[in-house]
N, C-alpha and C positions, 0 to 999 in steps of 0.2 A: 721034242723041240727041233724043228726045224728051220737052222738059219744058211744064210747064203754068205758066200766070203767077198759080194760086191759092196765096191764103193759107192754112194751116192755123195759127191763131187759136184760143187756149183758152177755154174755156167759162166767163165771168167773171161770177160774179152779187153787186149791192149788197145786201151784208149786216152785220146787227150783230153787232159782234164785242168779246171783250173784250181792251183792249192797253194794258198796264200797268196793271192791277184796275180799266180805267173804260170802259164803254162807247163802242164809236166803229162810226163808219159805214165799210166800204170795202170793195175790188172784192177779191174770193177766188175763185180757178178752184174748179170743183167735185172737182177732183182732189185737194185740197189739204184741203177741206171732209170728204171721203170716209177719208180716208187719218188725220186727227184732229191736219196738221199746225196749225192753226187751230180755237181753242174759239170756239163759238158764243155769242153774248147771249143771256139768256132775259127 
């Protein structure tokens, strides 16, 4: 059995987002971002 001691870590970027009709900062995988579970600030 051959395993390796790496992490596989999602891809998280600080972005504006809105959460509960008010703008706020925080970390969203781009998986998350891609897929439209997360509206964006403009």
């Amino acid at each position: 059995m051959h395993h390796t001691k790496r992490k596989w870590l999602p891809n998280l970027q600080k972005i504006n987002i809105l959460y509960k009709g008010k703008k706020r900062k925080a970390y969203v995988c781009t998986k998350c971002l891609k897929a439209g579970k997360v509206q964006k600030a403009l």
